[in-house]
LUMBAVO-449703 format. One record per residue (C-alpha): x, y, z; residue number from 1. Coordinates in Angstrom, 1 decimal. Layout:
<recs>
<rec <X Y Z> NUM>,
...
</recs>
This chain:
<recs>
<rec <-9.5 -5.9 18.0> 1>,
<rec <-8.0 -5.1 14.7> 2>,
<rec <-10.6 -4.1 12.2> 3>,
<rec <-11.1 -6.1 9.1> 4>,
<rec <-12.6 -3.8 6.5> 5>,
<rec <-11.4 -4.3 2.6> 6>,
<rec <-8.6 -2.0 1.6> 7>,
<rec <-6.6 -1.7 -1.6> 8>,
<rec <-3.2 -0.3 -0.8> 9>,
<rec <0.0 1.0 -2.5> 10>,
<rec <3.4 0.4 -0.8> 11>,
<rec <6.6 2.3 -2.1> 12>,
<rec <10.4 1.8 -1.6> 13>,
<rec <11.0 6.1 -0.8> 14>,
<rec <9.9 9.0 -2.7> 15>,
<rec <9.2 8.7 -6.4> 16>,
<rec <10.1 4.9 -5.9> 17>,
<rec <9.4 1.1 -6.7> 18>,
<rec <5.8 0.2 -6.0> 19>,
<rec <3.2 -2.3 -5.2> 20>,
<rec <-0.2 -2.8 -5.1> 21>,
<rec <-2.3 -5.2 -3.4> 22>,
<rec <-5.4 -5.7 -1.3> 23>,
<rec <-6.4 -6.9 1.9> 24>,
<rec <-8.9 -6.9 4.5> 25>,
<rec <-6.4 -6.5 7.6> 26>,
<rec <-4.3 -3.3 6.1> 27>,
<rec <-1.8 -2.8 9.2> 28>,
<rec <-1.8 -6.8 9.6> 29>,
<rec <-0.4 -6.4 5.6> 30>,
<rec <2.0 -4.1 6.2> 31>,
<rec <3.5 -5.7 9.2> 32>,
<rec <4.2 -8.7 6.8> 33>,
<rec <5.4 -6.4 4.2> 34>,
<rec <7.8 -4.4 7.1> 35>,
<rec <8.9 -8.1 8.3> 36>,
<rec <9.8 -9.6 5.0> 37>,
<rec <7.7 -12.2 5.7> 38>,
<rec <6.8 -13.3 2.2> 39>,
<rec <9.9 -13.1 -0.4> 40>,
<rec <9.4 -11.8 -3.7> 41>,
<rec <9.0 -8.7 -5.3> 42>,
<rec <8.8 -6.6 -2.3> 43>,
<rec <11.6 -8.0 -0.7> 44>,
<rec <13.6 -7.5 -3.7> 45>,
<rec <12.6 -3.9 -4.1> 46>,
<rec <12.7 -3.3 -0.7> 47>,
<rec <8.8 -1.7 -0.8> 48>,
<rec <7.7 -1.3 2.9> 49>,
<rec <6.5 2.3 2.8> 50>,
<rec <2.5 3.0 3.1> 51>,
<rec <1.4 6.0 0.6> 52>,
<rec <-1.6 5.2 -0.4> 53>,
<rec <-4.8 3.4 0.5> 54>,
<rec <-8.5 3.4 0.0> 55>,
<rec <-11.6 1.4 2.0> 56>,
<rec <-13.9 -0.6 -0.2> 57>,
<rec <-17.3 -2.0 0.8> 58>,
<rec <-16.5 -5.5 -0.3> 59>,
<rec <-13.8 -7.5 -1.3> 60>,
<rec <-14.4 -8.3 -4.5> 61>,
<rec <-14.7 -4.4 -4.9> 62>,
<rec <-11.1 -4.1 -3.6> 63>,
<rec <-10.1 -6.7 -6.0> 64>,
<rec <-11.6 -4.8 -9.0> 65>,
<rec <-9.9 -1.5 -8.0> 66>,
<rec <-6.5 -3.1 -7.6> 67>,
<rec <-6.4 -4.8 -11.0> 68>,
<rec <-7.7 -1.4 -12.5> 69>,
<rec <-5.2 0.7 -11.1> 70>,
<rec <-1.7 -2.3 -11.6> 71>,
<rec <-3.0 -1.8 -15.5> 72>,
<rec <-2.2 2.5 -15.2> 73>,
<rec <0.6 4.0 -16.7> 74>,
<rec <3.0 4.8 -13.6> 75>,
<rec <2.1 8.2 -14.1> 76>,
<rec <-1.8 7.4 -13.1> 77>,
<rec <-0.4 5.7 -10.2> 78>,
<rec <1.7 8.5 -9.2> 79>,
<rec <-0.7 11.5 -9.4> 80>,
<rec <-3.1 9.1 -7.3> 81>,
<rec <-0.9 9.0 -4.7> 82>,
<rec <0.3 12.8 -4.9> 83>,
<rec <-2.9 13.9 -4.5> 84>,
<rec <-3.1 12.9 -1.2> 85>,
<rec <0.4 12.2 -0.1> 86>,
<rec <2.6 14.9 -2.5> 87>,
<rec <5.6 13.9 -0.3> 88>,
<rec <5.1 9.9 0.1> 89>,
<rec <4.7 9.9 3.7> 90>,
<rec <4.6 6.4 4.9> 91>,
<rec <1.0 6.5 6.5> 92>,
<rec <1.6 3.8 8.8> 93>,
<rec <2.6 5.9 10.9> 94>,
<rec <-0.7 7.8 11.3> 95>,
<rec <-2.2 4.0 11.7> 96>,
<rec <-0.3 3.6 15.1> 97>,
<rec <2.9 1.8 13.6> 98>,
<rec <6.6 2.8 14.4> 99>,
<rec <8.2 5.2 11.9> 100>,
<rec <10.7 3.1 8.9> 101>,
<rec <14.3 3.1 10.5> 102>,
</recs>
């Protein structure tokens, strides 16, 4: 059983690339959909199906709030939030059981 636990995520196209934030409450169920182009759109067109940051809230309304704060940062916000855990951009779905990007 996949555990459904509020998340707000940040999903890049490489290193220093295009990215995208969202929620959810099913994080590797989202970024299967992301990895299978499920949904069109913006990260189909940027091609942003890389993991490199993510954080657990307690509710999702929470999540919400911290994923409209941080989409109104300067990229520069954004990035040092990710480098400060993931310097290189390491797609972290890895560590979460899913197959490494082609």
């Amino acid at each position: 059983m996949r555990e459904r636990q509020p998340r707000v995520y940040i999903m890049a196209s490489g290193f220093n690339g295009t990215l995208y934030i969202g929620v959810t409450s099913n994080l590797i169920g989202r970024i299967l959909q992301h990895r299978a182009v499920t949904f069109g759109g913006f990260t189909k067109r940027h091609r942003v199906y890389r993991l490199v940051w993510f954080e657990m809230a307690d509710t999702m309304d929470a999540a919400i709030t911290a994923e409209k704060r941080i989409k109104k940062w300067p990229r520069d916000y954004k990035k040092n939030l990710i480098e400060r855990e993931n310097p290189r951009w390491d797609d972290l779905a890895v560590g979460l059981g899913l197959d490494p990007l082609d």
